[in-house]
C-alpha positions in Angstrom: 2.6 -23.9 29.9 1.5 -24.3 33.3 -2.1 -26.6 31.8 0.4 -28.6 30.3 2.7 -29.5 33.3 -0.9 -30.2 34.9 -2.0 -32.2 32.5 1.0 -34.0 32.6 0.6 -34.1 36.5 -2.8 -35.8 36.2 -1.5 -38.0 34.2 1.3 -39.5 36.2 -1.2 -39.6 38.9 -3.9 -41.5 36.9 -1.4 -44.0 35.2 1.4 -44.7 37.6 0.8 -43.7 40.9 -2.4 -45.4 41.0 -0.9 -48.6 40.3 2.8 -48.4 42.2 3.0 -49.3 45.4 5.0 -46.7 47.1 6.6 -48.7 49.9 7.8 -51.0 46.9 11.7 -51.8 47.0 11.6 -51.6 43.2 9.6 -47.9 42.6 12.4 -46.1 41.2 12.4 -49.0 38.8 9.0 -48.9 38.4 8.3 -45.3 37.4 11.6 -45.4 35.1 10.1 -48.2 33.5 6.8 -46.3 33.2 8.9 -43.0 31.9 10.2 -45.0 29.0 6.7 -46.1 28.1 5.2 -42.8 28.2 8.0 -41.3 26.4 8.4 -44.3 23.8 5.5 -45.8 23.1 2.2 -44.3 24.9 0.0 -42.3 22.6 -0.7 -38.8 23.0 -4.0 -37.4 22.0 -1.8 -33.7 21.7 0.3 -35.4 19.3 -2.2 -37.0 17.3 -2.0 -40.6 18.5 2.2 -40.1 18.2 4.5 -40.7 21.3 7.0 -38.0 21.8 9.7 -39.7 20.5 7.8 -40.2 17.1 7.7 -36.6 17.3 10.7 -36.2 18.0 12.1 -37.5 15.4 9.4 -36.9 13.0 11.3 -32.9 13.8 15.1 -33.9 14.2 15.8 -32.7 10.8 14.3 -29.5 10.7 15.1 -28.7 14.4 18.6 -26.4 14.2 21.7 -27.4 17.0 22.4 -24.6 19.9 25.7 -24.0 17.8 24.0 -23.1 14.4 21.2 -21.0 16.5 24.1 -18.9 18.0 26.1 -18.5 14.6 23.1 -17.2 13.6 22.0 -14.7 16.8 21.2 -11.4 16.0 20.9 -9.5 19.2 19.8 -6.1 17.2 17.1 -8.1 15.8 15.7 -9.6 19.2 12.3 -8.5 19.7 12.3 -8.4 23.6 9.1 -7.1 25.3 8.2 -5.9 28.7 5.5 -8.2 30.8 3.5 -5.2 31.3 2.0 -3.5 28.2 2.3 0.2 29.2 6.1 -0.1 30.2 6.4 -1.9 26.9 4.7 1.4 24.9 6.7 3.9 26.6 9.8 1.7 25.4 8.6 1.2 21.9 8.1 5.0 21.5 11.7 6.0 23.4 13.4 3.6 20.9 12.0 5.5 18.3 12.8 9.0 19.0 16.2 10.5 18.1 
């Protein structure tokens, strides 16, 4: 996750704040405006040439509300590990024992 939010980083830095001027009056506007382009209408090579929102709703229909995946929760089912792979051994083998 953390390449992404970089990538996405560089990428604010490369295509807005090299061409804002940041003692502009109008830069909120300005990199709102940009926002909605990136988000709308710029293509994204991760997406295949697709802006998010063409993702977006490319997904809408098979993308379940909070309230159906809650109905749906299954806490004895949940598959939670520990970070650290011995801890998560020694779990995995006290869960089984009787």
């Amino acid at each position: 996750m953390n390449g992404k939010v970089e990538r996405a980083q560089k990428t604010v830095l490369d295509e807005f704040y090299a061409t804002a001027d940041m003692k502009s009056s109008e830069l909120v506007d300005q990199l709102q405006e940009w926002q909605h382009f990136y988000n709308w209408h710029r293509p994204h090579g991760s997406l295949n040439g697709k802006s998010p929102m063409d993702r977006f709703f490319e997904l809408i229909d098979k993308t379940p509300f909070s309230d159906e995946i809650e109905a749906n929760y299954d806490p004895s089912k949940e598959g939670i590990r520990e970070q650290n792979y011995r801890i998560d051994l020694l779990v995995r083998r006290m869960k089984r024992c009787p």
